[in-house]
N, CA, C and O atoms as CSV, one atom per row, in Angstrom:
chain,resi,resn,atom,element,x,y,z
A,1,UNK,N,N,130.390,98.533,180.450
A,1,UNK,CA,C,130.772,98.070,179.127
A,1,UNK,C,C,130.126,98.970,178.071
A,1,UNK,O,O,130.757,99.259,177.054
A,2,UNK,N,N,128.779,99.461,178.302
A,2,UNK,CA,C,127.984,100.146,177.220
A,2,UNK,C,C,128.549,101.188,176.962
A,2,UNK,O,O,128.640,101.714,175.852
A,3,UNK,N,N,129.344,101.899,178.862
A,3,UNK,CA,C,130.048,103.383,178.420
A,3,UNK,C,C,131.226,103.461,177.838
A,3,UNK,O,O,131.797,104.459,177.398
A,4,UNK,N,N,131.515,102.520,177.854
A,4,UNK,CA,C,133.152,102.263,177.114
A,4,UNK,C,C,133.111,101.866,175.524
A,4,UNK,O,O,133.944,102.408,174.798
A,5,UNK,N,N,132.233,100.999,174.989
A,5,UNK,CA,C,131.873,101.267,173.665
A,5,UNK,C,C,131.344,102.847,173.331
A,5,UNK,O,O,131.798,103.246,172.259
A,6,UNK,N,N,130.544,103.747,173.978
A,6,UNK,CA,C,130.135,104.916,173.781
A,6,UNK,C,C,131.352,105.495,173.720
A,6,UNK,O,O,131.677,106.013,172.652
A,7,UNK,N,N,132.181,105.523,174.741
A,7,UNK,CA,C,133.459,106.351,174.055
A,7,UNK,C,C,134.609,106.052,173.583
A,7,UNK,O,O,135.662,106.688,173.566
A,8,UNK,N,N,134.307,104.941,173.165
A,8,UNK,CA,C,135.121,104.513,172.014
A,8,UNK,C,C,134.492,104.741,170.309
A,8,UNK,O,O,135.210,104.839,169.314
A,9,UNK,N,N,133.593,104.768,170.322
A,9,UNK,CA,C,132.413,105.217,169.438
A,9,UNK,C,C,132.947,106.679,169.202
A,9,UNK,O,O,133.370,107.101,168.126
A,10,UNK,N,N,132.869,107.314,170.262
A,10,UNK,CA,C,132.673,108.722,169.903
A,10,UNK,C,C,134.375,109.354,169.446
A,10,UNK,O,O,134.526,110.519,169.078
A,11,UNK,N,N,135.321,108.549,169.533
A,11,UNK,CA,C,137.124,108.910,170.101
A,11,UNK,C,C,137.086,108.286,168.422
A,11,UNK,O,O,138.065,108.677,167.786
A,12,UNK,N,N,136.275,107.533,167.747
A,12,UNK,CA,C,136.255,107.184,166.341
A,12,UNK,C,C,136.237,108.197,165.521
A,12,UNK,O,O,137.050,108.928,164.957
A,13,UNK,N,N,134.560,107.993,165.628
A,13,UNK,CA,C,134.158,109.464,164.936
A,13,UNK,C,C,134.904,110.533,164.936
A,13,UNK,O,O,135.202,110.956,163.819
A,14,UNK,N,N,135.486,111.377,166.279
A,14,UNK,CA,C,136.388,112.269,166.187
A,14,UNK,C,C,137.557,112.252,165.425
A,14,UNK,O,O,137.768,113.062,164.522
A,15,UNK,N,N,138.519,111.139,165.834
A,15,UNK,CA,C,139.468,111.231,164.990
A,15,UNK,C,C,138.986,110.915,163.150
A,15,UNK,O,O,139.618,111.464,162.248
A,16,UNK,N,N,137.985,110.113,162.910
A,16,UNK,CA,C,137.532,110.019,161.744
A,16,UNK,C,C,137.396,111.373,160.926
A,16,UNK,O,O,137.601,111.604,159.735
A,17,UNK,N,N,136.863,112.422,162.263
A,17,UNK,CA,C,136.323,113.747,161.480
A,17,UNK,C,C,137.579,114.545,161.122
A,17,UNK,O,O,137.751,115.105,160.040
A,18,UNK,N,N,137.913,114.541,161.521
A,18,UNK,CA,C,139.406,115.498,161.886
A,18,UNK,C,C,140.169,114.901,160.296
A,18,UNK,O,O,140.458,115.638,159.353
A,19,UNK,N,N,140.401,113.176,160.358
A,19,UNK,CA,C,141.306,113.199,159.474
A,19,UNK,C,C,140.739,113.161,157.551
A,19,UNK,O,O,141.291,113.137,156.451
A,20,UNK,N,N,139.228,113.177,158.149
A,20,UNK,CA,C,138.420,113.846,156.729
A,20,UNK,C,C,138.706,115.213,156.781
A,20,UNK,O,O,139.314,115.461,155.740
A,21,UNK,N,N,138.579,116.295,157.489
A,21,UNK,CA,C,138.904,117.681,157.654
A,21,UNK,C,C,140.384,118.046,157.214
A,21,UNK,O,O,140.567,119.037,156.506
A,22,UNK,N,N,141.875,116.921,157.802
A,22,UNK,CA,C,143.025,117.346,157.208
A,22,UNK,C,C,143.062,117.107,156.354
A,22,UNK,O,O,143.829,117.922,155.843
A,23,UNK,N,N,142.588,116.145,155.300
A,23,UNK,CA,C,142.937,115.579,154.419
A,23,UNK,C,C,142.323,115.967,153.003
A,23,UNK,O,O,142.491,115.515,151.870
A,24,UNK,N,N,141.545,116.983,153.530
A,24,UNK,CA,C,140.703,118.107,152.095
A,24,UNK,C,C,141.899,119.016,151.452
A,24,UNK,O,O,141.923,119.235,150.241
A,25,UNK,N,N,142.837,119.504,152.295
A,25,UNK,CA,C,143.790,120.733,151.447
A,25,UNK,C,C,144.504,119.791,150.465
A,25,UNK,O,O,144.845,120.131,149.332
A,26,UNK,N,N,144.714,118.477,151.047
A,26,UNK,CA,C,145.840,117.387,149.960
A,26,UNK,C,C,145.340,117.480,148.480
A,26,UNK,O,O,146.135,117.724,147.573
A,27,UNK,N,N,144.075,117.290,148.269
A,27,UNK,CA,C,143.528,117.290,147.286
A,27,UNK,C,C,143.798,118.600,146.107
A,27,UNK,O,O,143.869,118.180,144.952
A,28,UNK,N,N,143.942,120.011,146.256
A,28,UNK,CA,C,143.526,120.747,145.695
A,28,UNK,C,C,145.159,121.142,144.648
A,28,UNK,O,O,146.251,120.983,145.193
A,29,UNK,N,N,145.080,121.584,143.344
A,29,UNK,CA,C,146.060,121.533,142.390
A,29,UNK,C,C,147.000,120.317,141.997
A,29,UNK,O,O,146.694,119.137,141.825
A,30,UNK,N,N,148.075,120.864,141.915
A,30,UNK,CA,C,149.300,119.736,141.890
A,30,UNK,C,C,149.873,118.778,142.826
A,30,UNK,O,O,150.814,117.997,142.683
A,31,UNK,N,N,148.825,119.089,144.171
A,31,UNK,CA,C,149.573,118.283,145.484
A,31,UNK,C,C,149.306,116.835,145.179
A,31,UNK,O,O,150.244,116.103,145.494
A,32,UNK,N,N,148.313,116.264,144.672
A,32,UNK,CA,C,148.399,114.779,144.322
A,32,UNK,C,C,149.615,114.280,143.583
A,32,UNK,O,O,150.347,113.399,144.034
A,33,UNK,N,N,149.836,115.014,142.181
A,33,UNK,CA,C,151.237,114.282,141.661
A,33,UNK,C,C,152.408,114.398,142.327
A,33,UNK,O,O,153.345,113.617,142.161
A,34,UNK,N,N,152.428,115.697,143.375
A,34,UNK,CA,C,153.777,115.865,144.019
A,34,UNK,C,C,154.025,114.309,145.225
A,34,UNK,O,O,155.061,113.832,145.690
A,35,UNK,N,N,152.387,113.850,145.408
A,35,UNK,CA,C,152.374,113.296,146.684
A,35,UNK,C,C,153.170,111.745,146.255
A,35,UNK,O,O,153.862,110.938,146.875
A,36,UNK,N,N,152.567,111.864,144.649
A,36,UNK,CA,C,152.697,110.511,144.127
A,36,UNK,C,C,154.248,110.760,143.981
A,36,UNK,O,O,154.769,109.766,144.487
A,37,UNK,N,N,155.104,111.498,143.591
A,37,UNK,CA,C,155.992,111.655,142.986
A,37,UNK,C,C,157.616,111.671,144.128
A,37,UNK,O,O,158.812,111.523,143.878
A,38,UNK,N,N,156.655,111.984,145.665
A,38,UNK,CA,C,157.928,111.953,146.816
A,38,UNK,C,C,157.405,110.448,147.125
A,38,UNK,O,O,158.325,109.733,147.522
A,39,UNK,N,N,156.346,109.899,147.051
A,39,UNK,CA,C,156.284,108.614,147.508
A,39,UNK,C,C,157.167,107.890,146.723
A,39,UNK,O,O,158.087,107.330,147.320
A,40,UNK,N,N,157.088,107.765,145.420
A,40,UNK,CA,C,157.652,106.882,144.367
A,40,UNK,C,C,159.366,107.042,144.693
A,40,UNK,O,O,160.190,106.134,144.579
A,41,UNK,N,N,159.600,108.251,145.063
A,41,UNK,CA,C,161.025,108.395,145.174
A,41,UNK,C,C,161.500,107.493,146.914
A,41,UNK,O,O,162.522,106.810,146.982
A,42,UNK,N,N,160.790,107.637,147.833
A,42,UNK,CA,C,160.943,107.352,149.061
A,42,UNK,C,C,160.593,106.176,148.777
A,42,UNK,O,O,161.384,105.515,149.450
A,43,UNK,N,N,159.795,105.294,148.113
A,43,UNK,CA,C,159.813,103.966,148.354
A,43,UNK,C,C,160.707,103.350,147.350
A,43,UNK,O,O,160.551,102.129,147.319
A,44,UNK,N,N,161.560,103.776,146.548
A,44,UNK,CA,C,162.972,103.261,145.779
A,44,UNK,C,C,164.240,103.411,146.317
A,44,UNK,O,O,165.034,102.471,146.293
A,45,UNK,N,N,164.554,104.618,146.861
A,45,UNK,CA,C,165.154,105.039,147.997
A,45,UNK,C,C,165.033,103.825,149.338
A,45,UNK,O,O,166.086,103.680,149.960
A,46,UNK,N,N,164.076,103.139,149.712
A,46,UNK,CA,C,164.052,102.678,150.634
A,46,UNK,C,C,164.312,101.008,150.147
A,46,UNK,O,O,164.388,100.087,150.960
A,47,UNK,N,N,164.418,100.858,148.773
A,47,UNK,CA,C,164.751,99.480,148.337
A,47,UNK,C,C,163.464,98.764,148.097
A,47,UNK,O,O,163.519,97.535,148.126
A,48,UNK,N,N,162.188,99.398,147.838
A,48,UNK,CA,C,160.890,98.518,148.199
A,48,UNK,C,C,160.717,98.661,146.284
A,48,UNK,O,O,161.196,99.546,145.575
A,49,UNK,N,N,159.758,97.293,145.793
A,49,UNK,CA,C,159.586,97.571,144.198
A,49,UNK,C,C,158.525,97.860,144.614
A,49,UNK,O,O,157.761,97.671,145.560
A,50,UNK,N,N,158.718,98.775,142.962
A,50,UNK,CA,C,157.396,99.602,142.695
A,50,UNK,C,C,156.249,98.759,142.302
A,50,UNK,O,O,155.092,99.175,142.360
A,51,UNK,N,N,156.498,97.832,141.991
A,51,UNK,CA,C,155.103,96.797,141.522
A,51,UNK,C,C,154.354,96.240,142.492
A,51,UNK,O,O,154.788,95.454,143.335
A,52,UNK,N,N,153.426,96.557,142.416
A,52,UNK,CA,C,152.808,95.844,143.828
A,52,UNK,C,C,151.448,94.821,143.439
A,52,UNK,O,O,150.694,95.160,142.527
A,53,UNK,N,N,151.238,93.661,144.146
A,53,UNK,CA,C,150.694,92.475,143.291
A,53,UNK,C,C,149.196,92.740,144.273
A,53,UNK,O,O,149.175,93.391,145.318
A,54,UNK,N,N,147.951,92.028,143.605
A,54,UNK,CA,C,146.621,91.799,144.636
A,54,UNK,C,C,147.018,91.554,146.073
A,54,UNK,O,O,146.868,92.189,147.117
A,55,UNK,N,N,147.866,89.807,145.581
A,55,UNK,CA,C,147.767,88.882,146.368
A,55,UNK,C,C,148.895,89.596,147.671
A,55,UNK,O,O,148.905,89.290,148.864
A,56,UNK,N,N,149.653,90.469,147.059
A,56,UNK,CA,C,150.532,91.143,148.902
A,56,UNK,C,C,149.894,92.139,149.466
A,56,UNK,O,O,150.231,92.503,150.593
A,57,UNK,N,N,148.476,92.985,148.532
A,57,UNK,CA,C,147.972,93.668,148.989
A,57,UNK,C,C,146.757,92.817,150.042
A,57,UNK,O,O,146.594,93.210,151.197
A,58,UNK,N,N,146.033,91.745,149.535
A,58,UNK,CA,C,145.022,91.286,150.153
A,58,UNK,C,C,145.940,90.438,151.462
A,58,UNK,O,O,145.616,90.104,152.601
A,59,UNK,N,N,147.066,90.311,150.759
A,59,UNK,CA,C,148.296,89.789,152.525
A,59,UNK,C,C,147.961,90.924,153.576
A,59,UNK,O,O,147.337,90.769,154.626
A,60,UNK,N,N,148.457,92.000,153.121
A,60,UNK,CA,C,148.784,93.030,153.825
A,60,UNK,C,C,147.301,93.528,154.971
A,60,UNK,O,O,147.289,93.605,156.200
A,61,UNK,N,N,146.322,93.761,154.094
A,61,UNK,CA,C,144.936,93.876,154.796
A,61,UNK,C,C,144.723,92.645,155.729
A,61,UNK,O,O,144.589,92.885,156.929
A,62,UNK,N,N,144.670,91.150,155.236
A,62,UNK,CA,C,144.425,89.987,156.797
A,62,UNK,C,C,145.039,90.668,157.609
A,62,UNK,O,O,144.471,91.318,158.487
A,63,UNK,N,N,146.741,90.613,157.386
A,63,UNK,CA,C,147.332,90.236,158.512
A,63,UNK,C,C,147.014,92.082,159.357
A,63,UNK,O,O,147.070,92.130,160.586
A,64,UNK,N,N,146.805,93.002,158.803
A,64,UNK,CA,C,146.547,93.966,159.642
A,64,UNK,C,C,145.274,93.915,160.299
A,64,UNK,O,O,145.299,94.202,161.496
A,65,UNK,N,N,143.966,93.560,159.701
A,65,UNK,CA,C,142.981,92.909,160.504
A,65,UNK,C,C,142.954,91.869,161.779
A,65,UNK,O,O,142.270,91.816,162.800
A,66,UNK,N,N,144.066,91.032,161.219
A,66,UNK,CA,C,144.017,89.819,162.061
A,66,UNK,C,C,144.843,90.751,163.528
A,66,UNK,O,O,144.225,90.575,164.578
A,67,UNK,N,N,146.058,91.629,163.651
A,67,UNK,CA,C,146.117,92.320,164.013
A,67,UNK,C,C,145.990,93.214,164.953
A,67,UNK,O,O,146.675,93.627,165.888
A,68,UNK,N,N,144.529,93.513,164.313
A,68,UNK,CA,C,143.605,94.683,164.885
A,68,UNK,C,C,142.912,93.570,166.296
A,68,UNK,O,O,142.622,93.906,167.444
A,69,UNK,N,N,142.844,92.558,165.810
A,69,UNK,CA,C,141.677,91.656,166.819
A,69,UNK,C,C,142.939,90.847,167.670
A,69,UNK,O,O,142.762,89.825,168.333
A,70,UNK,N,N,143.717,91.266,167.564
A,70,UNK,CA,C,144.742,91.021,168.584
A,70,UNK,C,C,144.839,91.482,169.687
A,70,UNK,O,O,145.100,90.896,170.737
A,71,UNK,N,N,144.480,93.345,169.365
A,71,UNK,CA,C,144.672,94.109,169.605
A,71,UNK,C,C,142.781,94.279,170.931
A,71,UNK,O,O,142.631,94.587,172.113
A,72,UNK,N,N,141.967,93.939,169.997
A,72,UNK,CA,C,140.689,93.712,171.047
A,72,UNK,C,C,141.079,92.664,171.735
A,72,UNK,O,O,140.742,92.828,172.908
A,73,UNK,N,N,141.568,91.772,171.595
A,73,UNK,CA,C,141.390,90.679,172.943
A,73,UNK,C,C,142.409,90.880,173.401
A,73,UNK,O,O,143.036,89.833,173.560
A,74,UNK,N,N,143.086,92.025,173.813
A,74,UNK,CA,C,144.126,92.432,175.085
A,74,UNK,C,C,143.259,93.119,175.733
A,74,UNK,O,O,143.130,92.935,176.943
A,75,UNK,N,N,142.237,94.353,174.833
A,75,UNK,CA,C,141.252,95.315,175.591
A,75,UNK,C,C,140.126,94.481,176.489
A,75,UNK,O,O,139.798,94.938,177.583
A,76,UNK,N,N,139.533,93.222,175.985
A,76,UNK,CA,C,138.472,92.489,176.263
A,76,UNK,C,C,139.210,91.961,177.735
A,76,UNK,O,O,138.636,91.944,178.824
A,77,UNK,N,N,140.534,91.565,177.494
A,77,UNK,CA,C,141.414,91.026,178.470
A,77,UNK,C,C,141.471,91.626,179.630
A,77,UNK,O,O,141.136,91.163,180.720
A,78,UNK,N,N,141.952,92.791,179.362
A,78,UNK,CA,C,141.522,93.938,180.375
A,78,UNK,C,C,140.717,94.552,180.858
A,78,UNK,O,O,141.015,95.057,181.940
A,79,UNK,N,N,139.472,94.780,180.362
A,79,UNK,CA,C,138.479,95.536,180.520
A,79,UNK,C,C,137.554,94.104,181.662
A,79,UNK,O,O,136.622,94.388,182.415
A,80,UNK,N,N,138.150,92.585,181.488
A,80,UNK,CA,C,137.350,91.559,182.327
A,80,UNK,C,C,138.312,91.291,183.117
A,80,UNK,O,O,138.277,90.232,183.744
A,81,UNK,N,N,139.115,91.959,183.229
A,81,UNK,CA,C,140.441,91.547,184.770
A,81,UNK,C,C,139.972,92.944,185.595
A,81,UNK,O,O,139.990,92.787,186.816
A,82,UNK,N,N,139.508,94.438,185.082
A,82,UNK,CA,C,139.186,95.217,185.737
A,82,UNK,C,C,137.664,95.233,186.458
A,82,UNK,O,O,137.376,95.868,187.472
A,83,UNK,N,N,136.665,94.277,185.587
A,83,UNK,CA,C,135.553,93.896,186.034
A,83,UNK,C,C,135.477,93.586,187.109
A,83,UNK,O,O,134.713,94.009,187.977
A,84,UNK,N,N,136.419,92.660,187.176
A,84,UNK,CA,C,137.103,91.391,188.016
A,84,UNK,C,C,137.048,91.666,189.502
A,84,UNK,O,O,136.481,91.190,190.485
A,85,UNK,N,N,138.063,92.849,189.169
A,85,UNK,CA,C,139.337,93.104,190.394
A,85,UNK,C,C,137.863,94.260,191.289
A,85,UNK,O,O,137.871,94.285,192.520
A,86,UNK,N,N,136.931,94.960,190.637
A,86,UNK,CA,C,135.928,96.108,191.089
A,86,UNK,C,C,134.652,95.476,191.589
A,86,UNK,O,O,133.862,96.164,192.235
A,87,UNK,N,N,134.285,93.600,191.205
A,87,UNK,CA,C,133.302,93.562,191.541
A,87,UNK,C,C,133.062,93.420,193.236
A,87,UNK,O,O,132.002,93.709,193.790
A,88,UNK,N,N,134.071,93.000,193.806
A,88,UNK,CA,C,133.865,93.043,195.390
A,88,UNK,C,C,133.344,92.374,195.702
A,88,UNK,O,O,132.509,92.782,196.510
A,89,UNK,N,N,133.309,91.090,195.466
A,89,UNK,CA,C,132.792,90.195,195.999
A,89,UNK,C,C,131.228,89.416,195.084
A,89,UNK,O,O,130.937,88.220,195.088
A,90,UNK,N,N,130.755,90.111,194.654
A,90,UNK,CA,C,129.573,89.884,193.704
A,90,UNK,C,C,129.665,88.670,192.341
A,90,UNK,O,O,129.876,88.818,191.137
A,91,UNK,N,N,129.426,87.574,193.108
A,91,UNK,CA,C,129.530,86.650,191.944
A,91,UNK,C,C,128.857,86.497,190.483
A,91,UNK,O,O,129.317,85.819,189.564
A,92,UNK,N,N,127.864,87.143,190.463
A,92,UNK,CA,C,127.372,87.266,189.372
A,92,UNK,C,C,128.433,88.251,188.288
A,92,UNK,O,O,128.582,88.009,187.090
A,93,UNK,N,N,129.083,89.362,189.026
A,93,UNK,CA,C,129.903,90.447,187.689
A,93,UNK,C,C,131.595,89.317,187.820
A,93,UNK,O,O,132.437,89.220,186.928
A,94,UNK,N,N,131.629,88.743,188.961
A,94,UNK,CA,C,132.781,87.759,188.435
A,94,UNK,C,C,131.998,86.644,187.227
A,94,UNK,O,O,132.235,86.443,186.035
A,95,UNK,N,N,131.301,86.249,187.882
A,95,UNK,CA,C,130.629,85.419,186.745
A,95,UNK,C,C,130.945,85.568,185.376
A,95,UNK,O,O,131.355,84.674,184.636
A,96,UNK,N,N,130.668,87.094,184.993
A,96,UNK,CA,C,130.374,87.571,183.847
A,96,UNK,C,C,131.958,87.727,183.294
A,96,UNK,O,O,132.434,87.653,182.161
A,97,UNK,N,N,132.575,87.987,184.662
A,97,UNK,CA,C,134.138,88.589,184.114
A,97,UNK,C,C,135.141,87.427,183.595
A,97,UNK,O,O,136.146,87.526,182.892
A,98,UNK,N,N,134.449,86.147,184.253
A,98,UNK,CA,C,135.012,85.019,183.830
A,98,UNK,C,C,134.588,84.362,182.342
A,98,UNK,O,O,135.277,83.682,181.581
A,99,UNK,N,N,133.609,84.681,182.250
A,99,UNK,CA,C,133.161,84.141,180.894
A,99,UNK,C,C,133.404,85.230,179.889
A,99,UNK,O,O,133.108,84.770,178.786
A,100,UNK,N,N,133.787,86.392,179.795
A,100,UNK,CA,C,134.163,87.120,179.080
A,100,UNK,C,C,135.807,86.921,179.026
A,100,UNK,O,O,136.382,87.163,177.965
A,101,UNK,N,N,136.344,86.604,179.856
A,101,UNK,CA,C,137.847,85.921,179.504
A,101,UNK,C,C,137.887,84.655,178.544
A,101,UNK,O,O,138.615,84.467,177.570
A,102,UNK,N,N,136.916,83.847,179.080
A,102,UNK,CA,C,137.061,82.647,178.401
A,102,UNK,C,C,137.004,82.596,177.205
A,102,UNK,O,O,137.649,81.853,176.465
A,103,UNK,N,N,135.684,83.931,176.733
A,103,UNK,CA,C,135.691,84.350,175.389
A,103,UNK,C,C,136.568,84.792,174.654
A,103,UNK,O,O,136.760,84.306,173.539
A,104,UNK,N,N,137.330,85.881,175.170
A,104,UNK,CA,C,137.891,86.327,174.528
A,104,UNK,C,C,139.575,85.524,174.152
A,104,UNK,O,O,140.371,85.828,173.263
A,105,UNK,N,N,139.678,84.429,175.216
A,105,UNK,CA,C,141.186,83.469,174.414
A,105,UNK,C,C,140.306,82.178,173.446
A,105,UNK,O,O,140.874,81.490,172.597
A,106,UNK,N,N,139.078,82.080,173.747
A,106,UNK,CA,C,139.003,81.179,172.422
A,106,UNK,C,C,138.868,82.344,170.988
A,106,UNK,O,O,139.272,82.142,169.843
A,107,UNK,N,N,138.198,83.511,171.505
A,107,UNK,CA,C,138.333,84.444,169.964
A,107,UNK,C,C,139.985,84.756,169.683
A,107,UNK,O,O,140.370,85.344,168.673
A,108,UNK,N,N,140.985,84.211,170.860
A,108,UNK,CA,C,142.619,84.622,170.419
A,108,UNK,C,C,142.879,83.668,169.839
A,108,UNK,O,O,143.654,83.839,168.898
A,109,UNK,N,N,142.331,82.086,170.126
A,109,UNK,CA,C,142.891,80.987,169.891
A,109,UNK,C,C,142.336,80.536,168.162
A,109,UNK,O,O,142.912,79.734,167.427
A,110,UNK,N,N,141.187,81.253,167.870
A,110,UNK,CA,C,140.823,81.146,166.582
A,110,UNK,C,C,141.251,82.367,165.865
A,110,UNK,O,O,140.811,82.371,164.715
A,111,UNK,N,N,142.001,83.459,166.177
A,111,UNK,CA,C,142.592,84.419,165.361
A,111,UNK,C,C,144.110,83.940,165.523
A,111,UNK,O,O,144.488,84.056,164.357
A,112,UNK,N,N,144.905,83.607,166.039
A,112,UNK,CA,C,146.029,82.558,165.766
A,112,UNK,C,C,146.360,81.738,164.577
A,112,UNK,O,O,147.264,81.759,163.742
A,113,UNK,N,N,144.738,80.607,164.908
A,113,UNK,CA,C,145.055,79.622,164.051
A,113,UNK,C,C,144.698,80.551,162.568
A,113,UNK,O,O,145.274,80.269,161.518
A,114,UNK,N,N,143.821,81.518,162.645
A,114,UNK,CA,C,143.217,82.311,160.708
A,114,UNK,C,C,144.966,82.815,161.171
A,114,UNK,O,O,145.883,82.137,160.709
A,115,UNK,N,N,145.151,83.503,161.694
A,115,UNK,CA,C,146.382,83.680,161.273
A,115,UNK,C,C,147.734,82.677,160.761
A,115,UNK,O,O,148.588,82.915,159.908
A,116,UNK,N,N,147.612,81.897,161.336
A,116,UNK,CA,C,148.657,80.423,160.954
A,116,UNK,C,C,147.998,80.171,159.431
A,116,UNK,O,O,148.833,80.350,158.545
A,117,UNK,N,N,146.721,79.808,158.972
A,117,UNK,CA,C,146.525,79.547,158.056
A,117,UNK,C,C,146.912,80.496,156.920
A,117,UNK,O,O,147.492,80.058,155.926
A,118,UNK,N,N,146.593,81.819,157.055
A,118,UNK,CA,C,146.630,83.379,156.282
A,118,UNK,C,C,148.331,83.046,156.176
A,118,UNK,O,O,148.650,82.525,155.107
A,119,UNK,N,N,149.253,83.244,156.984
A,119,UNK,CA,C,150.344,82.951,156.683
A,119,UNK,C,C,150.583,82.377,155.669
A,119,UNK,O,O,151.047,82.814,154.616
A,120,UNK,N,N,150.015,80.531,156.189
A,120,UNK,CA,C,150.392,79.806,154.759
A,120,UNK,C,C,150.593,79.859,153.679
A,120,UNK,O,O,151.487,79.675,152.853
A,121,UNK,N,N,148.847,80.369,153.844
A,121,UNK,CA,C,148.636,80.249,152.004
A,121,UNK,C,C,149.390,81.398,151.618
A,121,UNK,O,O,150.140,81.133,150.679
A,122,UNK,N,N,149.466,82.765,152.069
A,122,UNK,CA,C,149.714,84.023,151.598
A,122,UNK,C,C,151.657,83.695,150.952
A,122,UNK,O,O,152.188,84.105,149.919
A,123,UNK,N,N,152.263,82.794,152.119
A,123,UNK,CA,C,153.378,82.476,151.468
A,123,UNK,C,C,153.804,81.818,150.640
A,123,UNK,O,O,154.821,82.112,150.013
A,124,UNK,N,N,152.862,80.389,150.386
A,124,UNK,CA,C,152.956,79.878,149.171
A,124,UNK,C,C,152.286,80.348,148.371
A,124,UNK,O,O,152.342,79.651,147.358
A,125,UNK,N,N,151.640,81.196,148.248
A,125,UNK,CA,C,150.924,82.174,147.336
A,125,UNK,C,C,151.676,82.401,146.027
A,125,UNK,O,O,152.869,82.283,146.303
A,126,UNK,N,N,151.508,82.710,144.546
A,126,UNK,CA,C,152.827,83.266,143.815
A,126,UNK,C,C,152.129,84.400,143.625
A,126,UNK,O,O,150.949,84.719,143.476
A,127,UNK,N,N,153.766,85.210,143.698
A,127,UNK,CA,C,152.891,86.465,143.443
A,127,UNK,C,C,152.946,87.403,144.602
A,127,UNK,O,O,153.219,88.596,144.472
A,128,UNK,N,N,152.610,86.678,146.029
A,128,UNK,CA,C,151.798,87.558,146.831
A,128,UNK,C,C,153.167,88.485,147.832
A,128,UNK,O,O,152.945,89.464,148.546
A,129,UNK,N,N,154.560,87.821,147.605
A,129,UNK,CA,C,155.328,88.524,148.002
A,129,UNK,C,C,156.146,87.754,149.492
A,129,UNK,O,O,157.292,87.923,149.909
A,130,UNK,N,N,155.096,86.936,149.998
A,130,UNK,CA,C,155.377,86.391,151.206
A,130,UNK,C,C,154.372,87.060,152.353
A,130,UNK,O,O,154.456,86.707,153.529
């Protein structure tokens, strides 16, 4: 588990570095207004308004968070079915592989319900877009 956070750690950082490294030439002269100026056209073009409110932006961030931790408790899911399937007999790493399942559908079963709730409000929200 420790080496798999380590290189997941490190597969961060990398891509982190890289997309600080591409993302220096964007900056330099006129490329910002051009950037602003094909976006504005591509998102009218695409039927989307240009106004954009807090409340669909702070939508937009939950539900991609909520999301993201969707997205860990498939890995957690997996990473304790492979525990699982390697310990060979050793009840103690089943042990562990079982209670790390258990964990990880009550952390699904409480990112569900923030999600059921986030829904709600975000749709009766005014303003927030739905």
């Amino acid at each position: 588990m420790r080496r798999l956070s380590i290189i997941a750690s490190a597969l961060f950082g990398i891509i982190l570095f890289f997309n600080s490294v591409f993302a220096g030439g964007l900056l330099q002269g006129n490329v910002v207004g051009d950037i602003t100026n094909n976006t504005t056209a591509v998102q009218e073009s695409a039927g989307y308004e240009s106004n954009v409110t807090i409340g669909g932006v702070v939508a937009t961030v939950v539900k991609a968070f909520l999301g993201l931790l969707g997205v860990i408790f498939v890995i957690l899911l997996i990473v304790a079915g492979f525990n699982w399937m390697t310990a060979g007999g050793d009840e103690e790493k089943i042990n562990k592989a079982k209670s790390t399942i258990k964990a990880a559908i009550i952390g699904l079963i409480i990112v569900v319900a923030a999600y059921s709730i986030t829904y709600f409000v975000f749709a009766n929200l005014p303003g927030s877009g739905g």
